[in-house]
N, C-alpha and C positions, 0 to 999 in steps of 0.2 A: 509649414504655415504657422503664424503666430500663435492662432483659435487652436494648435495644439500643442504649443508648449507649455506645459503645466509649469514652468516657472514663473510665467505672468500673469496677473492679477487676473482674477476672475473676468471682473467690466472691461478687461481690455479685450481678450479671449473673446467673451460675449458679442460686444462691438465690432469686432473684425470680420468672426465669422458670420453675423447679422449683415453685414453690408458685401459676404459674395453670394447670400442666398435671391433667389428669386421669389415675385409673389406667391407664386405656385408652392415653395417650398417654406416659405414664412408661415403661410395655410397650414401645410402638413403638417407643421412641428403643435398645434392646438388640436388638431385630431388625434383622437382616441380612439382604436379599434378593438372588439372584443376580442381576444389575445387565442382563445381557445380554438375560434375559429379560421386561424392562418395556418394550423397545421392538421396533420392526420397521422395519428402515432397506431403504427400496426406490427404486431410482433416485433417491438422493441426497438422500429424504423420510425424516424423523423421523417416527412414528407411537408412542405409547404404545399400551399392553394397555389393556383394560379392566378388569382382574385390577388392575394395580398404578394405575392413578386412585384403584380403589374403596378400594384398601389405604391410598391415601396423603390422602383425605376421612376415613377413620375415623381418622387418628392411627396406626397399624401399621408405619411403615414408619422406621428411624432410620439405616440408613445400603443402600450397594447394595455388592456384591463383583463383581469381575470386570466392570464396564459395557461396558467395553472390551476384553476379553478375545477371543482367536481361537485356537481349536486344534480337534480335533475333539471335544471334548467338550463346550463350546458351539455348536458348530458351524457357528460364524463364518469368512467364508474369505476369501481374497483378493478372492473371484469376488460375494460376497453380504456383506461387512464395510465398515465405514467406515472410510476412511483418516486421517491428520492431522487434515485440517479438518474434514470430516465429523465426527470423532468428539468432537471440541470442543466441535462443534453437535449432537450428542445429547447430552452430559451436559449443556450449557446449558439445552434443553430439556427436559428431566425435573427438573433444579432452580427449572428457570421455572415448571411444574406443580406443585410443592411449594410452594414460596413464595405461589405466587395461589389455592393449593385447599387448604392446610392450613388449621388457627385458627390458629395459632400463629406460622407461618411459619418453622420450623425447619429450615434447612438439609440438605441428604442428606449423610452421612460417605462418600464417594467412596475404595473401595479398590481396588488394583488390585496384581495381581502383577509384582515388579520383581526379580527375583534376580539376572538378570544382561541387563539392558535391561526396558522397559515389553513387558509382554505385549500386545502391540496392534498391529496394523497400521502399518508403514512409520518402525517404533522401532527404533532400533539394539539391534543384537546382539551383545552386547560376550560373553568368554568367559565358562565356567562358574565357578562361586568356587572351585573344587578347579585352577583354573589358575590364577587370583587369588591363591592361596596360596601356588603356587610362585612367583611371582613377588619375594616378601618385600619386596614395595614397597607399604608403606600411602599413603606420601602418594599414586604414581598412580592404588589405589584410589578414595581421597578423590576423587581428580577425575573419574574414574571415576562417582561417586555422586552429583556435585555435577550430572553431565549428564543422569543418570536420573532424579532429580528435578527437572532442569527438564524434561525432553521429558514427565513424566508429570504435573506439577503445570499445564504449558500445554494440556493436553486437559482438565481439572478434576478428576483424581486428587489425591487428598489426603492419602494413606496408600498405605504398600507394606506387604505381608508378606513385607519380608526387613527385614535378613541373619539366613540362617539360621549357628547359632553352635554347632548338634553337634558335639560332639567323636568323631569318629569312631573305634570298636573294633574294626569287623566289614567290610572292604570290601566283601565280597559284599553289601552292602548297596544297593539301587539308587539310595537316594538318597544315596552318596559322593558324588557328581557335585556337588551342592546345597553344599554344605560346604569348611572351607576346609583343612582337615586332623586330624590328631587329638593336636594339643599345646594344652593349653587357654589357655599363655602368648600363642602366635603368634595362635591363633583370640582371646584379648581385645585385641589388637594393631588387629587388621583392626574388630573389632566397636567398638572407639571410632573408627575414623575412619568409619567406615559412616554411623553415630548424625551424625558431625561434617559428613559432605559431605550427607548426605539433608536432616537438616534444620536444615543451614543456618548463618547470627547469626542468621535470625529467619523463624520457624516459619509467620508469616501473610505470609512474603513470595512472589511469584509463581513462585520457583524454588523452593521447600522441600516437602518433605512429610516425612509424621511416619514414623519406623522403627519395625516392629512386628517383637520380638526371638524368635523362635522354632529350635527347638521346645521350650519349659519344662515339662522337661529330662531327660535322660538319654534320649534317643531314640537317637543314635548307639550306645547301649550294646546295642541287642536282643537279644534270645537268639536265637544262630545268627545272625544278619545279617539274620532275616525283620522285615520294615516292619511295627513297631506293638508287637512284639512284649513279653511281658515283660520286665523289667531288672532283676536281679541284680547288687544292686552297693553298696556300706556306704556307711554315712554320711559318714564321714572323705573316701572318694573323691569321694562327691555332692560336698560342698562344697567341696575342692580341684579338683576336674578340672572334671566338667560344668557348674558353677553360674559357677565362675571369669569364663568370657566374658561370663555374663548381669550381673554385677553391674560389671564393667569397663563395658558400654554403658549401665548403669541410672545409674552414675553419671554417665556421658558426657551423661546428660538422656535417652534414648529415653523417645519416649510411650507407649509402645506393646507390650503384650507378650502373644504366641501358647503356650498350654499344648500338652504332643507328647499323642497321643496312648496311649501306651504306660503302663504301672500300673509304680511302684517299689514291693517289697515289697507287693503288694495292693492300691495303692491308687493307681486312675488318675492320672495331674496332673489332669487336667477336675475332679474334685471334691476333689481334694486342700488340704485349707485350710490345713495344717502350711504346705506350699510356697506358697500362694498368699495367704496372709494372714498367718498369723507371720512367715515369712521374707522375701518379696519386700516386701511393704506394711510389715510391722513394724522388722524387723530392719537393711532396706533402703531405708525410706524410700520407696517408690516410688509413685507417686501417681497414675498414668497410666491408661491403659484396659487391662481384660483381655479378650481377645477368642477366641472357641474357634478351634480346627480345623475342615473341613467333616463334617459327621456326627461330633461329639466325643461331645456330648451325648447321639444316641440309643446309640453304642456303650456307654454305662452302663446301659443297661437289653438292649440289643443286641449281646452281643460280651463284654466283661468282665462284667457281670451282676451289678452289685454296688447296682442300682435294680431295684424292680419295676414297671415301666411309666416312660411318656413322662412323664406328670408328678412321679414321682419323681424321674425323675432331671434334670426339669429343675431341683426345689428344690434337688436337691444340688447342682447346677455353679451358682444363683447366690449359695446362702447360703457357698459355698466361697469365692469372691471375684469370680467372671466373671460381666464387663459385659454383656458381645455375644455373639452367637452367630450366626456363618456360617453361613448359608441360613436363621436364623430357624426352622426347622420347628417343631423343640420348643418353644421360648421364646413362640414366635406360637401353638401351642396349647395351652400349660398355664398359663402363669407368670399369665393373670389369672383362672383356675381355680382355683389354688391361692392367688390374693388372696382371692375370695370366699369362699373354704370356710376360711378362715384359717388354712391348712397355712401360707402364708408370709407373714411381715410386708411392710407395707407399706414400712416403712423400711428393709429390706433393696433394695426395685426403686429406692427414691429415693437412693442411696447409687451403686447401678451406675449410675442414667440422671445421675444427678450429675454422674460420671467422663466420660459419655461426651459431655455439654454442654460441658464444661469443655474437653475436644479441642478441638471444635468448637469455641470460641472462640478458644483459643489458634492456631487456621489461621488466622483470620481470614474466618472463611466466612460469621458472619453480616455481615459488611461485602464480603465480597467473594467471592462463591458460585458465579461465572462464570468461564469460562473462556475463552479469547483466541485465536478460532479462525486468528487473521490471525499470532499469535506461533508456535502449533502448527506452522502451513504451514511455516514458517522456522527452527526448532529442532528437529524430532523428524527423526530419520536425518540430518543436516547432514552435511556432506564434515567437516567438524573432529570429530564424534563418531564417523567412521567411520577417521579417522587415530589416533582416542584408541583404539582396540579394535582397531586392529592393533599398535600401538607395546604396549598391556597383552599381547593376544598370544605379540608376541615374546621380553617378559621373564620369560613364564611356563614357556614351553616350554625343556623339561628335555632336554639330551645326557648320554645315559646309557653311550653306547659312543662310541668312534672309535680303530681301528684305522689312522688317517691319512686313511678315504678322504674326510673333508670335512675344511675346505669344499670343496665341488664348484668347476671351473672352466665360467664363464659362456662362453667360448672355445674350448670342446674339447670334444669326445666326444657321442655319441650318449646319448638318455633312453630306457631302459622306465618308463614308470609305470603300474603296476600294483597291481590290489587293489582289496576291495570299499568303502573307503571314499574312494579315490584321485580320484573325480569325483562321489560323490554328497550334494547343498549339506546336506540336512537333516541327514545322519550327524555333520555336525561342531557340531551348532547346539546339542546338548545338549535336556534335558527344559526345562516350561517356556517354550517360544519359540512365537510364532506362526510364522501363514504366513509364506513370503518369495516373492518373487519370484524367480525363478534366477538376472538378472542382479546381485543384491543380495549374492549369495554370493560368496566368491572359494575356492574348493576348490585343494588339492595340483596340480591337474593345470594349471589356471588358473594358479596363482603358479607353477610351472616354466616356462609356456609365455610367460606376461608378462617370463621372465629370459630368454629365446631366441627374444623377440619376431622377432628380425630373422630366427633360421633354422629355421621352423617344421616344417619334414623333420628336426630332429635329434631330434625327441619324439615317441613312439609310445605309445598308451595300450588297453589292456585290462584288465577289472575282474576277471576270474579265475574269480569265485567271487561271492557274496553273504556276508552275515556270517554268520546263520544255517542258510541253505539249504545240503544237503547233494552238490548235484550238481558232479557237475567237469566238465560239459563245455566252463564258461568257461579251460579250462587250457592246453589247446591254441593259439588265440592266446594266450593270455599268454605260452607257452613259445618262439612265433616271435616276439613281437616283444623278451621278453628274448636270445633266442639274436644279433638285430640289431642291441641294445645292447653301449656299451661300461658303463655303470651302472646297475640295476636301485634304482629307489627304489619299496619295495614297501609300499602304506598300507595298515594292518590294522586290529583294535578292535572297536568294538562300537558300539552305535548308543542312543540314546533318541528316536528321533521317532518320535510313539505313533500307536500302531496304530489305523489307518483302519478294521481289522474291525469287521467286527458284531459287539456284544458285547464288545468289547476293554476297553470305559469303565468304570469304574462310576459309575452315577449320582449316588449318592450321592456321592462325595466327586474325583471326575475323575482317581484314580489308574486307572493304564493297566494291564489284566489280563491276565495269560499265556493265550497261547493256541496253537491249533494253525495257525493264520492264515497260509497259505504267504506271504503277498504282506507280513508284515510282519519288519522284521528286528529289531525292537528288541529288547535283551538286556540294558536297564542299565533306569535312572530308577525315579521312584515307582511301589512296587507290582512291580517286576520283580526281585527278589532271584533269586541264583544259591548254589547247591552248589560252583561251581568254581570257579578263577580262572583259567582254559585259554579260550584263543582259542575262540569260538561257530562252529558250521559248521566246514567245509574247511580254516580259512584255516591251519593249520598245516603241512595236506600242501599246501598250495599253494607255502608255504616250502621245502617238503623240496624238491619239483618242481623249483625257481628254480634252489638251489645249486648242484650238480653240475655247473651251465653254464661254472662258474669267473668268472662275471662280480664283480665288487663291489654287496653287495645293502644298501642303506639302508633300514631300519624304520624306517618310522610309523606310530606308535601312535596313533591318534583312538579317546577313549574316555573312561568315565566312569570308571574305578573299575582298579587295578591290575590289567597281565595278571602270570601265573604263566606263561609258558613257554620252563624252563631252555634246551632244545635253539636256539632261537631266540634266546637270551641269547649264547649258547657260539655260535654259527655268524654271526650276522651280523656283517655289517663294522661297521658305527654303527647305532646306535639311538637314536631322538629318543621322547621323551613329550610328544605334544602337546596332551591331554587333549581338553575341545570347547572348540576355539580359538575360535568365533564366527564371523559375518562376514566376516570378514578374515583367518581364519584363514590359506586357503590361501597369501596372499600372507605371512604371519610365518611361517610352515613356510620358503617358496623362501626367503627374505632371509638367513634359518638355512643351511639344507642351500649355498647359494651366499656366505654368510659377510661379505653385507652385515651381519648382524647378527651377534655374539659371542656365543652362548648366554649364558645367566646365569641360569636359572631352577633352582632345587632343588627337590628332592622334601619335600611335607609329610605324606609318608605311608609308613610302610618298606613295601620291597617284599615280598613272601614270597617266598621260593623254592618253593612248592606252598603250598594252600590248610590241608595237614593242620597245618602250621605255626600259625594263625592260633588268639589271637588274639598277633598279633606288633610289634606298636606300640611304641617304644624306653621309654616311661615305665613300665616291667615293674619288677617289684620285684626286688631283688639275687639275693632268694629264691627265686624262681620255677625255676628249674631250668635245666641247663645244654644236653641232647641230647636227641634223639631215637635208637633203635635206626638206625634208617636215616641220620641224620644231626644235626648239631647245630640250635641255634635262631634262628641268625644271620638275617637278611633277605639277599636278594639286595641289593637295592640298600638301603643304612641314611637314617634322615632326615636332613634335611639336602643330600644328595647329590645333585651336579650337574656334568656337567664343562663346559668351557671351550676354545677353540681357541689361550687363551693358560695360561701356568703364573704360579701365587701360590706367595709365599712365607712363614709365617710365624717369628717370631723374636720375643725382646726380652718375652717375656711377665710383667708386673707385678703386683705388686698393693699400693698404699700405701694406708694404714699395711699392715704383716703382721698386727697385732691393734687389733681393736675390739669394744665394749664392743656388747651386744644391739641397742639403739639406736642403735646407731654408723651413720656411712658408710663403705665404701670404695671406690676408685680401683682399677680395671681396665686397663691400657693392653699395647697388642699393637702391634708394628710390621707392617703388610704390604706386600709387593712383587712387583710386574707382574714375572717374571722370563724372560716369554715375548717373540713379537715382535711380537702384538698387543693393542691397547687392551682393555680388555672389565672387566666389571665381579665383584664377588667378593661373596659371604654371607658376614661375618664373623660365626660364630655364638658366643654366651656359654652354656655349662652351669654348673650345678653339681654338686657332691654331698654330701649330709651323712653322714659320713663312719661318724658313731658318733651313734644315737637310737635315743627311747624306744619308737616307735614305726617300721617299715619302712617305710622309704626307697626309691621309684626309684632307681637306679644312676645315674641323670644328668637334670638335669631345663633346660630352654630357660629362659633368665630375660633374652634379651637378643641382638638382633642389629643388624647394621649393614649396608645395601647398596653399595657405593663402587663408583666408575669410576676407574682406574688407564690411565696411556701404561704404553705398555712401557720399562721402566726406575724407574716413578714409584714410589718411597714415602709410606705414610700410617700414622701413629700412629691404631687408633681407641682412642677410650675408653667405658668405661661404667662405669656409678655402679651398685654395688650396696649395698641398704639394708636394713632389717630386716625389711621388705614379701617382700624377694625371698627372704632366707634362711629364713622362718617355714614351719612347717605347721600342719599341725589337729593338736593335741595331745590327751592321755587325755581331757580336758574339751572336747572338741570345741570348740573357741578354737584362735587360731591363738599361737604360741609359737615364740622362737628358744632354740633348749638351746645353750647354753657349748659346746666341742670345736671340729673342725677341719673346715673344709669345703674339700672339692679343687674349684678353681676352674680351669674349661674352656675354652679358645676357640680355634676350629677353622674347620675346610670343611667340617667334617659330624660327626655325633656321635660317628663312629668314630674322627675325624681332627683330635684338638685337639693341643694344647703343656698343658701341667697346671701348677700351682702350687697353694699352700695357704694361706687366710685361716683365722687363730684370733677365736673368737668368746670372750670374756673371759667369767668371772664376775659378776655382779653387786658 
């Protein structure tokens, strides 16, 4: 049959085999089944349901989510999960029952969550994207991503739902963690190499899978920081801020793109046609599959209330543009309801199953549908992807204090490590991860003990306190074995490893639910938004406890999302921001605080000094105002900002020509210098400002940065090209436009700390 000679053009293939399916099977190929639940793996046996044979004989079944997934919401576990090989050899298996029990023989669209590692058993756990971001190093993302799509495309995933590309307003947000900050320049930076490492030169080869761009968009923007929430926010910002990153990776080629679930002005994304067919598909060109959220759909008849029943609103999310729909509920029972009774055209289903054949082919699944359970065993956790996610790690993590007392010497002195997150593996693993094994972890207390391997009496360890829980009786040892220290390294934060309670889940969509659960600590991730940004539980008078001792106390922060707390700002000796390091964490924490490693990580997210601050993100308008009665509106720590155990210097700041025409280019150049006595590496960051427009301006906006490694003593000219792309906004005509006048051109250590000059923009 033609639909499988890979010799001919994809649209032809597509075409052919679209016109011998039936309605019934045009249906299937937009349903989404949760993947996990069509088999039962028992002593190292594949078993299908009888539930999903019978679904995949009638034609019902067009791709699975999650096959491989493990956390407690599938609840999949180390103890009842399949590992590497194993799980290679269930999805072999359920696409070998597809292939020999369909008519058709249509491959399963295999997705799996990959945000920051494959959601699966015995997959590396690289950190979360919100350390990703401080790191300001795309290329070692890219390689980063080039190893998550092989370790997820060698088990027979085919698609990830990341990288997620919100732009972040509100940290109390619990899914900051997920994100990579809230500059939408830096966030389209990372989102074209994501698209470039995931999938690949080439999409149907055994290391690629396809990037599915979410959340489209303005999900970062919530009201109040609550997940889902309404978004309030004009058009000029939709299309400069949030949209920014999605059309940087739409051009980069992604196939792939997830709508948030949140309504702008009224009107959810899920049924939103303006955003998902004039502008992504029209405006944008985009050509790929659109795929929902889990329970997107029913929240239109359920939640936002802008459908009356299940099959309204399934009409509305596919006449709006969306292909797929995770977990299929709705789609599986209305969309051939509403074929028959002629509420929806037919060429509307053959239009989405169109998009989503066309994926399929471009993986190369109808030629190669299998997966390679003998490559699996050999690539997924490898020793070199477990070196790649400590080295990303180390350049993420941010020194925000030093009073002198690091780096620590490996030689000398006595350790307290203390603190509720100091020794425990899942705290630092972020939302999104499966099970781990303990030895797979390396935790704070782990990498101290690995730098003093040889004197293992010089490190004493007590956890304090919990993150949440409110009891101090863990204070007392904490308080003798700091009193026995000569340095007190005290790990603090918060947690996202979701809660084991009953009832914690929700079924519908596997965000994790506030509860009263004593036994769980989490205080971050999906579904877990906060009123505060103050340390959870004790752990602040645990702080208070410490100091008085006069010892030197080092904070670490493991955590998803900015703490607020001044007193601990103002008293500790150094303070690192480690966010959730991953796997390896512990061990890029010790290599830091013992100065094998040079900090180099900046912050992509201003810090607030209290939450009343918020929302406090640098891309503020001039106008926006200046104080609070109690104080001004400065951030604690500003974006950008990061210190070093060596000193930069910069000088020499250029700009050739001084005028150029709208169209024009201009030449950027900065001299910097290592002027410390160690090597270490620098964020040379570019702003601008438009100085005088039609419309209000940011006070300063990221258009451009550089990471570099400097000896001590070494000078580097960077440069950067700035062009009409970078000086433009959305104008009265909502078009983007560069206006003649003078822009103050930035480049610094952080936004607060540049050298300034000024480029003239001519007349026509």
């Amino acid at each position: 049959m033609l639909y499988r000679d890979h010799t001919k053009p994809i649209g032809e293939r597509t075409e052919h085999l679209l016109g011998l399916m039936t309605p019934e099977e045009k249906v299937g190929q937009l349903i989404q089944l949760f993947g996990w639940q069509t088999y039962e793996y028992r002593e190292g046996n594949v078993e299908l349901t009888d539930d999903f044979k019978r679904r995949v004989r009638e034609g019902g079944v067009g791709a699975l989510y999650g096959t491989l997934r493990a956390d407690p919401w599938t609840g999949v576990t180390l103890e009842n999960g399949p590992g590497p090989r194993a799980g290679a050899e269930a999805v072999n298996a359920i696409q070998r029952y597809v292939l020999e029990h369909s008519r058709l023989g249509i491959p399963l669209l295999i997705g799996e969550e990959c945000s920051h590692g494959h959601m699966a058993i015995g997959a590396t756990v690289f950190p979360v994207p919100l350390l990703i971001g401080s790191t300001w190093n795309v290329d070692l993302y890219r390689e980063m991503c080039r190893a998550v799509a092989l370790e997820t495309r060698a088990q027979g995933g085919a698609v990830t739902y990341s990288p997620v590309l919100d732009v972040v307003r509100d940290p109390r947000w619990g899914r900051t963690e997920e994100c990579f900050g809230e500059d939408p320049y830096l966030i389209g930076e990372f989102a074209v190499a994501s698209v470039e490492g995931l999938q690949g030169d080439e999409l149907s080869s055994g290391s690629s899978v396809g990037a599915t761009l979410k959340h489209f968009v303005a999900y970062g923007s919530s009201e109040g920081g609550r997940n889902a929430g309404p978004v309030h926010i004009g058009k000029r910002e939709l299309l400069e801020v949030d949209m920014y990153p999605f059309r940087k990776a739409v051009e980069a080629g992604a196939v792939s793109i997830m709508p948030a679930y949140n309504e702008i002005d009224g009107v959810p994304c899920t049924s939103n046609r303006e955003l998902l067919q004039d502008v992504l598909r029209g405006e944008w060109g985009f050509g790929g599959m659109i795929i929902t959220d889990c329970g997107a759909i029913d929240m239109l008849a359920s939640g936002h209330d802008t459908a009356d029943g299940g099959e309204e609103a399934a009409v509305q999310a596919v006449q709006a543009g969306i292909d797929m729909e995770m977990s299929g509920e709705m789609f599986g029972r209305y969309l051939l309801q509403a074929l028959r009774s002629g509420r929806l055209e037919e060429k509307t289903v053959d239009e989405a199953a169109a998009r989503v054949l066309d994926l399929k082919f471009r993986l190369g699944l109808f030629e190669q549908p299998f997966a390679d359970p003998d490559r699996a065993e050999q690539v997924i956790g490898s020793p070199e992807h477990a070196e790649l996610a400590r080295a990303i790690a180390a350049e993420g993590i941010v020194l925000l204090k030093n009073n002198g007392v690091l780096p620590l010497s490996a030689s000398q002195g006595k350790v307290a490590v203390i603190g509720p997150n100091a020794d425990v593996s899942y705290n630092q693993l972020g939302d999104y991860t499966s099970p781990q094994r303990r030895d797979r972890v390396a935790t704070v207390l782990d990498g101290i003990r690995g730098k003093l391997s040889g004197e293992p009496e010089r490190v004493r360890y007590a956890p304090g306190c919990r993150i949440k829980d409110t009891s101090t009786e863990g204070f007392e040892p904490a308080l003798q074995a700091a009193a026995w220290a000569d340095t007190i390294v005290l790990v603090l934060g918060g947690s996202s490893a979701r809660d084991f309670g009953e009832g914690s889940i929700d079924l519908r969509t596997g965000a994790s639910k506030v509860t009263e659960n004593e036994l769980s600590d989490m205080d971050c991730g999906e579904g877990i938004d906060r009123m505060s940004l103050h340390l959870s539980g004790v752990q602040l008078e645990l702080m208070k406890q410490l100091k008085p001792l006069g010892k030197p106390v080092v904070v670490v922060y493991i955590n998803g999302r900015p703490v607020a707390e001044p007193w601990i700002d103002e008293q500790a000796d150094a303070i690192l921001e480690a966010w959730y390091p991953g796997q390896e964490g512990g061990h890029a924490v010790a290599d830091i605080l013992y100065g094998d490693v040079n900090p180099s990580g900046r912050l992509t997210l201003s810090f607030p000094v209290d939450a009343g601050q918020l929302p406090v993100y640098y891309l503020g308008k001039r106008s926006r105002g200046a104080r609070y009665l109690e104080g001004d509106s400065q951030p604690r720590y500003p974006f950008g900002f990061g210190l070093s155990y060596t000193e930069f210097s910069y000088s020499g700041l250029q700009v050739e020509p001084a005028e150029i025409r709208a169209d024009g280019t201009a030449e950027v150049t900065v001299e910097v210098e290592n002027t410390g006595s160690r090597g270490g590496a620098e964020v040379v960051q570019l702003y601008i400002s438009d100085l005088v427009s039609r419309v209000t301006r940011p006070a300063a906006e990221l258009k451009g940065f550089r990471k570099i490694y400097l000896e001590p003593g070494e000078k580097q000219t960077v440069t950067f090209k700035l062009n009409a792309g970078q000086l433009s906004y959305i104008g009265t005509e909502y078009k983007p436009v560069v206006e003649p006048g003078t822009f103050r051109i930035r480049v610094g250590r952080n936004v607060n700390d540049t050298l300034d000059t000024d480029l003239a923009v001519l007349e026509e």
